[in-house]
DRENLUMTI-268789 format. One line per 8 residues: for each residue x, y, z of N, C-alpha, C. Coordinates in Angstrom, 3 decimals. Atoms other than C-alpha are relative to their C-alpha. Last residue first. Example, Ala and Ser with C-alpha at 12.3 -4.5 7.8 and 13.67 -1.06 7.14 Angstrom:
REM residues 2
-0.820/-1.190/-0.060/13.670/-1.060/7.140/-0.770/1.090/0.730; 0.890/-1.190/0.000/12.300/-4.500/7.800/0.900/1.200/0.000
This chain:
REM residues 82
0.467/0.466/-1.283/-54.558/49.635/-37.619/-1.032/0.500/0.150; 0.176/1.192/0.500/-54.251/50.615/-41.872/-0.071/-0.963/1.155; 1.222/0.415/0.572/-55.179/54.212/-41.255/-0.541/-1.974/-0.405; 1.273/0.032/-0.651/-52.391/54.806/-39.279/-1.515/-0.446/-0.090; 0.208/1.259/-1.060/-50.215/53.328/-41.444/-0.281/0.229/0.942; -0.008/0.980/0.948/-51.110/55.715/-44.782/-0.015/-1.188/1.302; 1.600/0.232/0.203/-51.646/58.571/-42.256/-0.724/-0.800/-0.758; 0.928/0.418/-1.614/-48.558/58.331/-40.959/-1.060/0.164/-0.700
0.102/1.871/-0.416/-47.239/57.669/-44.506/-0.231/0.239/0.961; 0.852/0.605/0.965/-48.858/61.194/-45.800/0.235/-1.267/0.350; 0.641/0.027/-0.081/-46.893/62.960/-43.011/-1.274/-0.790/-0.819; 0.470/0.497/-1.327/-43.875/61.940/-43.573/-1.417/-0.355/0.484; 0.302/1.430/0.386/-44.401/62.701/-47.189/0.201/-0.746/1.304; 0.973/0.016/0.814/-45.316/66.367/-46.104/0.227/-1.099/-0.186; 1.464/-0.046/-0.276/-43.092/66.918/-43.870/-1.053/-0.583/-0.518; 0.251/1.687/-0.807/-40.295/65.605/-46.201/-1.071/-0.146/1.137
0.057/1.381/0.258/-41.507/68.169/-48.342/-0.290/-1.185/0.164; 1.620/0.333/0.100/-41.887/71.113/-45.820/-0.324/-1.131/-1.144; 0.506/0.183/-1.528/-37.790/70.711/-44.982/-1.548/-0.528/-0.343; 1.640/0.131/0.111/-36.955/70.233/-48.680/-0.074/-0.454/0.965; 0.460/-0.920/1.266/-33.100/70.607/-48.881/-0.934/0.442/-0.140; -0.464/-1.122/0.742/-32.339/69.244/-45.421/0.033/1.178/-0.934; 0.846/-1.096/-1.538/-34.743/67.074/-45.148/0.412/1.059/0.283; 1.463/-0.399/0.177/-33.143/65.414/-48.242/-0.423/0.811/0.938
-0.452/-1.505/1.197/-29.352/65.584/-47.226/-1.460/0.446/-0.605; -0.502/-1.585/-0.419/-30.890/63.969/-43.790/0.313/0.532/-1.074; 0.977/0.115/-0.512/-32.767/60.730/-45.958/0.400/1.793/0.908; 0.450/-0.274/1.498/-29.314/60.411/-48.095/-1.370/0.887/0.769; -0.804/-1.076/0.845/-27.061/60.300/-45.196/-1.054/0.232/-1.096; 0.144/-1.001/-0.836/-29.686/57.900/-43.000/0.667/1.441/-0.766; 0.670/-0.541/-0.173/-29.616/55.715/-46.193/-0.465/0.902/1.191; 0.783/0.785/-1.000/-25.909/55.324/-46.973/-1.652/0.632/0.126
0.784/0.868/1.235/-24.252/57.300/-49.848/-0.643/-0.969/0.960; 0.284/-0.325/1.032/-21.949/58.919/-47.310/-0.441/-1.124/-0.988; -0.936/-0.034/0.937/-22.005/57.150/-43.893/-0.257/0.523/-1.446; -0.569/-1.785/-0.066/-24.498/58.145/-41.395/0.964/0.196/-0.865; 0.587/-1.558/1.178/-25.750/55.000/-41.778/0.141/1.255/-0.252; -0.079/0.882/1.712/-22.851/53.158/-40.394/-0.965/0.561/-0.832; -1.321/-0.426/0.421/-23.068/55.733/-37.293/0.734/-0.864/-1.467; 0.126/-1.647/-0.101/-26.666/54.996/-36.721/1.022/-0.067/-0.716
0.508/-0.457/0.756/-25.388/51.240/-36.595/-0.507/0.944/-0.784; -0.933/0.485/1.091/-22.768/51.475/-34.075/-1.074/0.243/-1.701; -0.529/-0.926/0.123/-25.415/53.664/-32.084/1.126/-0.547/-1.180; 0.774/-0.906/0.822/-27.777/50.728/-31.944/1.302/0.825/-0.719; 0.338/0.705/1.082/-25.179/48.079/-30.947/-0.650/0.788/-0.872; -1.306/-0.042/0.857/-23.607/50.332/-28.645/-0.168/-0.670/-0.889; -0.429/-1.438/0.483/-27.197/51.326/-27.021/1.057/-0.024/-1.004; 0.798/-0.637/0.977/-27.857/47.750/-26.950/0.112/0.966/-0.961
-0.690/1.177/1.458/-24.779/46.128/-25.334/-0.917/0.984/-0.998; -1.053/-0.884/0.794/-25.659/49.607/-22.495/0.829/-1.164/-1.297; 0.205/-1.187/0.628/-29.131/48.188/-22.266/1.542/0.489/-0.087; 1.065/0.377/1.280/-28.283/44.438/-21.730/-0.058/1.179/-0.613; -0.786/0.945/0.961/-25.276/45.229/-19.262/-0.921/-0.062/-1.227; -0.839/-1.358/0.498/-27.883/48.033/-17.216/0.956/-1.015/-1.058; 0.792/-0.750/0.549/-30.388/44.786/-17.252/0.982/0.988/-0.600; 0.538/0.570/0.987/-27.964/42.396/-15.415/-0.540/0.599/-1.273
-0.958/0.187/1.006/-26.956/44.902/-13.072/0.248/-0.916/-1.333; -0.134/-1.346/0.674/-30.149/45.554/-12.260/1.529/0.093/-0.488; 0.490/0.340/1.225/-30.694/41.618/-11.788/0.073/1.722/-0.003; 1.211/-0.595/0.241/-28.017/41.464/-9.570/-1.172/0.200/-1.224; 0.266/-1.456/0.357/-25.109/39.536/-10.203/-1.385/0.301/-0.005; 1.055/-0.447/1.456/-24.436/36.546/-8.512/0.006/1.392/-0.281; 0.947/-0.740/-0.683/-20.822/36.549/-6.419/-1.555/0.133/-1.415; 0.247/-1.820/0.296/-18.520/34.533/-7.645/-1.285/0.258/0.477
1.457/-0.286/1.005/-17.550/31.621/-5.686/-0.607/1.001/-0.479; 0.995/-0.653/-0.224/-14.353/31.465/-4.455/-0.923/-0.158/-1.436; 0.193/-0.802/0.885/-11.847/28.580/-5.546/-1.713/0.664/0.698; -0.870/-0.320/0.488/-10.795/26.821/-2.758/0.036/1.219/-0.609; -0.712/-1.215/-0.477/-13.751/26.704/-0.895/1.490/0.405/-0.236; 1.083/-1.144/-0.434/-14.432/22.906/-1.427/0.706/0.905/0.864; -0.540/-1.517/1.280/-11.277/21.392/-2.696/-1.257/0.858/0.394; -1.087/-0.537/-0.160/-11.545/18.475/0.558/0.339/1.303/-0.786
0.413/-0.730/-1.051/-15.340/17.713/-0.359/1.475/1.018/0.598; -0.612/-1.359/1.270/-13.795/16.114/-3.433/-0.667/0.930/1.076; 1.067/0.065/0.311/-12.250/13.168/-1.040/-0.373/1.934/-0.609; 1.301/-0.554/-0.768/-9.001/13.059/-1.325/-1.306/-0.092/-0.537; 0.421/-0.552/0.950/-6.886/9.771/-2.252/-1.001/1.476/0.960; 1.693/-0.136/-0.328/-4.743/8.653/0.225/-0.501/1.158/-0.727; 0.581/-0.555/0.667/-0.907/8.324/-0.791/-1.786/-0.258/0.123; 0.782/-1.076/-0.640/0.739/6.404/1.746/-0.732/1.164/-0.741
-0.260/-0.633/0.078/0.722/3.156/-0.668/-0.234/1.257/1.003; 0.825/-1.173/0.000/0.000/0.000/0.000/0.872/1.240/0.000
């Protein structure tokens, strides 16, 4: 026989700490600030020349009461259709 005695796995308990749960508001604030940087990344890809946020502002731009105006004609195109 050997003096080598095996441990039991009760012995490694509390070695390694246990992390701490995370709150569920910290949970949430993680979700909304992935979001925000997910949105905002995007935004900022349309905002790129020849993109459609760039095209959609150089319009509104040129012809303020225009895009009013066709704004306004699709709210009242999918308003009308709920």
């Amino acid at each position: 026989m050997s003096d080598d005695i095996p441990l039991a796995p009760s012995a490694y308990d509390g070695l390694d700490p246990v992390p701490e749960p995370k709150s569920a508001i910290a949970e949430v604030s993680e979700a909304v600030k992935g979001t925000v940087n997910r949105v905002s990344g995007a935004i900022e890809a349309g905002r790129k020349p020849g993109m459609p946020l760039s095209i959609l502002s150089n319009i509104a731009r040129e012809a303020p009461l225009g895009s009013l105006f066709v704004a306004f004609l699709l709210g009242i195109a999918v308003g009308r259709r709920r």
